[in-house]
C-alpha positions, 0 to 999 in steps of 0.5 A, spaced: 624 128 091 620 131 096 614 126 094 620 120 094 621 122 101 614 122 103 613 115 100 619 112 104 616 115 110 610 112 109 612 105 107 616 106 113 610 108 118 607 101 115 613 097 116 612 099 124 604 098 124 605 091 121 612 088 124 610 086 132 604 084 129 603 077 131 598 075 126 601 078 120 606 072 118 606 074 110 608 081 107 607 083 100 610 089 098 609 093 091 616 094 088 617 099 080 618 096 074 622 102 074 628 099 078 630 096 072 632 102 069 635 103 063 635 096 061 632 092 055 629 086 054 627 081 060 629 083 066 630 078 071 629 079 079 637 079 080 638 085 076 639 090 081 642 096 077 645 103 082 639 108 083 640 114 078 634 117 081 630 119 086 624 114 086 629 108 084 632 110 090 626 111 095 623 103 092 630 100 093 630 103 101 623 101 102 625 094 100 631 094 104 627 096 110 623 090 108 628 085 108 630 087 114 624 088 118 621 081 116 627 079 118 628 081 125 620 078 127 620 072 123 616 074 117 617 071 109 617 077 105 615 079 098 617 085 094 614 085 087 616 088 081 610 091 079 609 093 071 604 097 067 598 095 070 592 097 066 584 096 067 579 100 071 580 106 075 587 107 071 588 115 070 585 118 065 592 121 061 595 114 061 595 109 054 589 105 053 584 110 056 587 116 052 586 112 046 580 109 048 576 116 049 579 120 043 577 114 038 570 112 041 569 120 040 572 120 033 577 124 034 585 123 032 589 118 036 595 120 034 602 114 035 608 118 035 612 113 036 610 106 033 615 102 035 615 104 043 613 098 047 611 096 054 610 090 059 602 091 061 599 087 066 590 087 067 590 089 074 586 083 074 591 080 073 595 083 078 591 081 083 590 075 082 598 074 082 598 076 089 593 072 092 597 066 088 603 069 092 599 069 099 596 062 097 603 058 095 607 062 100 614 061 096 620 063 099 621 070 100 625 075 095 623 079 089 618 076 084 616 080 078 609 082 076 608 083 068 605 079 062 613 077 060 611 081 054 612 087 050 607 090 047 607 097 042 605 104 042 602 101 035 598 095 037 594 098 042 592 103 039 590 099 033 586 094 038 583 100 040 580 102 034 579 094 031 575 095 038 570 100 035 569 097 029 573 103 025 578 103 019 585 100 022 591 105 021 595 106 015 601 105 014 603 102 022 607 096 022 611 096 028 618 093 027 623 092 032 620 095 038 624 094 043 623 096 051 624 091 058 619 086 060 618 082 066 623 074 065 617 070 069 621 064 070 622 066 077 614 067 078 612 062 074 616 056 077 614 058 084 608 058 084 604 056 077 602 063 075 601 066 069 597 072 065 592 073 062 589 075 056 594 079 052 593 087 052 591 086 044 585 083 046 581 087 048 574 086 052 568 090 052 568 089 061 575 092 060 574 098 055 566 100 059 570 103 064 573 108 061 
């Protein structure tokens, strides 16, 4: 709660550093996948369920003050659901570089739940998104920033090892993986962006950062 309420702060202090700024006619702001809460399957940018926790809440206040905010100095504004970003400088605990470090030592990476599945987006990816946005200028509002696909648990892992030339895992199909990802409808017709390579397909420029 208490690192929610310092996020507000903060996000509110760069609202006022930016609001009388003349110069500054675009604000892009980055939003959670995790305002989605308790859903599955494609969310759309209308979807906006009731907070039922802390840092929920703290993203929907910021995005209120957002709205507000550009309003009153004349400032087109976008608030951009952000899903699993992954690349270089991602923390160390998460996924693909766990699972990366573990296998390239040989030692057991192990899929507790194979059917767990995630919309995972290369930062490079991501930010190539945001330039498109400060580049096209769509009209203000929400707009997601995922791949617009489910991945598993299972099948990173699986590229991971497919990556280091070592025996795949037996026994690990993933059927019927099920999670929420990002509807592209939105962002793909406002400004013609659209992902990369899927997260399967793993690179060495990728995985050598980590």
């Amino acid at each position: 709660q208490s690192m929610c309420m310092k996020n507000v702060q903060l996000g509110m202090n760069f609202l006022d550093c930016i609001s009388e700024l003349t110069n500054c006619r675009i604000v892009l702001m980055p939003g959670s996948c995790w305002e989605y809460e308790g859903y599955n399957g494609a969310c759309k940018e209308t979807r906006m369920p009731a907070p039922q926790k802390w840092f929920t809440w703290s993203k929907r206040t910021l995005l209120d003050a957002l709205r507000i905010a550009c309003s009153e100095f004349d400032k087109q504004w976008y608030w951009m659901r952000v899903f699993f970003v992954y690349g270089p400088g991602q923390r160390k605990g998460s996924l693909l570089p766990n699972a990366y470090e573990l296998l390239s030592r040989g030692e057991p990476f192990e899929v507790k739940n194979a059917q767990a599945a995630q919309d995972f987006i290369h930062i490079d990816d991501l930010c190539r998104l945001f330039i498109t946005m400060l580049d096209k200028q769509p009209p203000s509002g929400i707009y997601n920033a995922g791949s617009g696909k489910l991945s598993s648990v299972a099948s990173v892992a699986k590229a991971v090892k497919a990556h280091l030339e070592q025996k795949p895992f037996p026994n690990l199909h993933p059927d019927g993986i099920k999670g929420y990802y990002a509807s592209q409808d939105k962002v793909n017709s406002s400004t013609g962006w659209s992902p990369g390579l899927p997260i399967e397909q793993l690179t060495t420029s990728t995985l050598e950062h980590f």
